[in-house]
Every structure is written in structure tokens, then in C-alpha cells.
N, C-alpha and C positions, 0 to 999 in steps of 0.2 A: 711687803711689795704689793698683795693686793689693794690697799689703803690707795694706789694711785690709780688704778681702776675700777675699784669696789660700785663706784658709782654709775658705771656706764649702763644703762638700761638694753636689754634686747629691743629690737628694732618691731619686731611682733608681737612682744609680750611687756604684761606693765612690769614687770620683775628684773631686777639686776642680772648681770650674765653670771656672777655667784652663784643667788640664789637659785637659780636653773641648770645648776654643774656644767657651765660651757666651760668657764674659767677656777681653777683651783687654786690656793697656797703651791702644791707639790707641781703646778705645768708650768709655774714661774721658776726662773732663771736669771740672777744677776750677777753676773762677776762682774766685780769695780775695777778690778788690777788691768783686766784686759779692755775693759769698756764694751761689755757687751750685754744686752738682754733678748733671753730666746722664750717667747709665750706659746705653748701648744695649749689652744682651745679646741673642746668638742660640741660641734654645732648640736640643736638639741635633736634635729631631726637631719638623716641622711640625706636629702634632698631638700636639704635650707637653700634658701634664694638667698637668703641676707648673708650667708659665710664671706662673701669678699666686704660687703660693710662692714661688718663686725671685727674684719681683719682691720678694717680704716680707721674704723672709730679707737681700737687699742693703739694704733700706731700713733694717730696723732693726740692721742693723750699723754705716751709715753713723752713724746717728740717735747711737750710741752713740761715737763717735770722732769725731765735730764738731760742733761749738760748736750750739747749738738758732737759731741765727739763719740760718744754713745752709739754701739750697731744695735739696732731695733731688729732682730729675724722674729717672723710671725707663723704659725706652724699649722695645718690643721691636723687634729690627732690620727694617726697611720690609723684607716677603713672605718672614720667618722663620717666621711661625705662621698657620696653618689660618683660625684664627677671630679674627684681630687687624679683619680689617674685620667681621666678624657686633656685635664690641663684645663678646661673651665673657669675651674678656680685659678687665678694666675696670683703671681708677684705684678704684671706689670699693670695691672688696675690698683695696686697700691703705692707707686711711681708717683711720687707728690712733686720733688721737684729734681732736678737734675744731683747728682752727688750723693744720693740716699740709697745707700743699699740694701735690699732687701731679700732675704730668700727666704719670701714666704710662701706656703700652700705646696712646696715640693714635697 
């Protein structure tokens, strides 16, 4: 499952979000039978700006490598970021187009 993200670079750094442990093998999640994929990354630093990019950029990668029946939820890891309980980080800055449900960053 990494293989369809492997390549997304962080947005501040020249390094893959891999290589910088935002994204692991074990914070992926696919179940085929129900159609769903749940990714919990951890921003590198607690007061990342980029965490809702970074949510974007995984979603629409995903979006683009599986089938549109597919739920994408995107996660940031429980007391990874600053402002995950203020609600800063939302779902609805990752609201692409109507019909896409997301519950990401709860």
C-alpha cells in the first residue's frame, strides 16, 4: 500500500513523508471487501502548518489509484498536532467535491 504514496514528498522538506516517519506500512489500512482505506500520519513536528496539505495531497493520490467507490478517511495520529483538538485542522478543507466523505483529522 505504501507503493501508492511512497512518492509524495513533504511540502517543507526534500524527503518523502516515508522517509521522515509521517507515513508508515502499519498507519495504512485497506480493506477491499468493504471499500475502505483509513491512513493515520504523524506530522513531523506538533505545530506543522502543512498537516491539512499533507492530508490533501494523500487523499488525492489515493482518489487517483482506487476505484471512486473507495472511502478515503485520513487521520492525524491521537497528540501529533498542536491544534487537532482546537479543530484547526479540519475534514472540511479536504472537501474536494461534493459526495466525498471524509473524516479526516477527528
Amino acid at each position: 500500500m505504501t507503493n501508492f504514496v511512497r512518492d509524495i514528498r513533504d511540502p517543507e522538506h526534500p524527503y518523502s513523508l516515508e522517509q521522515l516517519s509521517v507515513l508508515s506500512e502499519e498507519s495504512i489500512t485497506v480493506d477491499d471487501k468493504l471499500g475502505r482505506i483509513l491512513i493515520t500520519f504523524t506530522p513531523t513536528i506538533q505545530h506543522c502548518s502543512m498537516a491539512t496539505v499533507i492530508g490533501l495531497c494523500l487523499r488525492v493520490k489515493l482518489q487517483e489509484c482506487f476505484p471512486p467507490h473507495y472511502k478515503v478517511d485520513i487521520k492525524v495520529s491521537p497528540g501529533s498536532h498542536a491544534d487537532e483538538e482546537a479543530g484547526k485542522v479540519s475534514s472540511s478543507r479536504l472537501d474536494l467535491e461534493p459526495g466525498i466523505s471524509m473524516t479526516a483529522f477527528k
